[in-house]
C-alpha positions as CSV (number, residue, x, y, z in Angstrom):
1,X,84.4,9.4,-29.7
2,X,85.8,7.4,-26.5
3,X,84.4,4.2,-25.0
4,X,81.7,3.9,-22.7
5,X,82.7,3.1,-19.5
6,X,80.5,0.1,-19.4
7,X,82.1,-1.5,-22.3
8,X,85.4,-0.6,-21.8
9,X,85.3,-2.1,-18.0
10,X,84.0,-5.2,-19.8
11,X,86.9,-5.4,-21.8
12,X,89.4,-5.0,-19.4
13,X,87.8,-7.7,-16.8
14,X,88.0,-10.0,-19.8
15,X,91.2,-9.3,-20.7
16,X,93.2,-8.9,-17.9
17,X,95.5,-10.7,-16.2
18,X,95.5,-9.9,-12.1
19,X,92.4,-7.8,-10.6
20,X,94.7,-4.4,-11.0
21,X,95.6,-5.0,-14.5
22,X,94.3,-2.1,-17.0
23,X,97.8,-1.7,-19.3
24,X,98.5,-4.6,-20.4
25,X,99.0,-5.8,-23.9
26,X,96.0,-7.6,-24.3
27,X,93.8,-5.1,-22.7
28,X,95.5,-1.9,-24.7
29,X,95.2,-4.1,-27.9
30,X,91.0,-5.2,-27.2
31,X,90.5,-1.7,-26.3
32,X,92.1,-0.4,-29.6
33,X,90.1,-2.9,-31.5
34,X,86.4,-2.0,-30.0
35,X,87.3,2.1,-30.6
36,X,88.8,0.9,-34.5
37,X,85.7,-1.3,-34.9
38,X,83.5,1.7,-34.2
39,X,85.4,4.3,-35.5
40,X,85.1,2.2,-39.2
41,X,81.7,2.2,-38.6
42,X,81.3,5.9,-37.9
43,X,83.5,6.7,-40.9
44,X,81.0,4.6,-43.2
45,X,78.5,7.1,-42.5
46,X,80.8,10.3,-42.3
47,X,82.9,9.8,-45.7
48,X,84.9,13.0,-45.7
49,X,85.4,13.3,-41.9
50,X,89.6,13.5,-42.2
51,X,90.2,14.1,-38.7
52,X,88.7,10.8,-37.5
53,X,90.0,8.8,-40.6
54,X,93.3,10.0,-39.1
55,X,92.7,9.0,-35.6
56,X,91.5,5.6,-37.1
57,X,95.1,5.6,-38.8
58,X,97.0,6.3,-35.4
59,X,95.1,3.8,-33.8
60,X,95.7,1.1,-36.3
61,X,99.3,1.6,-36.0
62,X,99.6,1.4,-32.1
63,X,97.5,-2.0,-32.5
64,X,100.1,-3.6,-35.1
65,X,102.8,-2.2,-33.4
66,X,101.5,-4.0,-29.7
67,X,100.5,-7.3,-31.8
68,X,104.1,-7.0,-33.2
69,X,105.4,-6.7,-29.7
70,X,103.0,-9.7,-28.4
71,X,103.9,-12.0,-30.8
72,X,107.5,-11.7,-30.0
73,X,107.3,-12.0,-26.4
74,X,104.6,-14.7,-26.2
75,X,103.1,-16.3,-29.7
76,X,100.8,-18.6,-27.7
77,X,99.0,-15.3,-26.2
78,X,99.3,-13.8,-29.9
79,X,97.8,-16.4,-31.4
80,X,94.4,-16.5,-28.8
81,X,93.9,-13.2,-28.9
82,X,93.7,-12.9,-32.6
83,X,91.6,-15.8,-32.0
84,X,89.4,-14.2,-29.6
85,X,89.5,-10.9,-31.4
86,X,89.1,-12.5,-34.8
87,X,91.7,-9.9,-36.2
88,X,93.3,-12.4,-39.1
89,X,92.8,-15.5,-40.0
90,X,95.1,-18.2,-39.3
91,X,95.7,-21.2,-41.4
């Protein structure tokens, strides 16, 4: 269940950091969120579809594991776009 295009442009024009920037960081890790957000939704419906609660699972670790790398190279970034993405709250 990929992204529209439409919403996934949006994301990456909001995100980005130069015109020609589609890969980084913050764009992989607002990308992973949006698919997350609505595969969670999906799975609310579709209780004992496995293969997507796996997927889900895959996608939530590649989305800690680039907010693990984020925060060490730049916690000023980190902390916006958890901010932005509302992903924790922060005291």
């Amino acid at each position: 269940m990929p992204l529209q295009k439409e919403i996934k442009t949006q994301l990456i024009q909001e995100y980005q950091k130069h015109p020609t920037d589609t890969g980084s960081t913050e764009v992989q890790i607002s990308i992973l969120t949006t698919r997350i957000k609505q595969l969670t939704e999906h799975l609310k419906i579709n209780k004992h579809d496995e293969s997507s609660r796996r997927g889900l699972l895959i996608m939530v670790g590649r989305r800690r594991r680039l907010m693990n790398y984020l925060r060490r190279k730049d916690y000023v970034k980190y902390l916006d776009l958890v901010q932005k993405l509302q992903l924790r709250k922060l005291k």
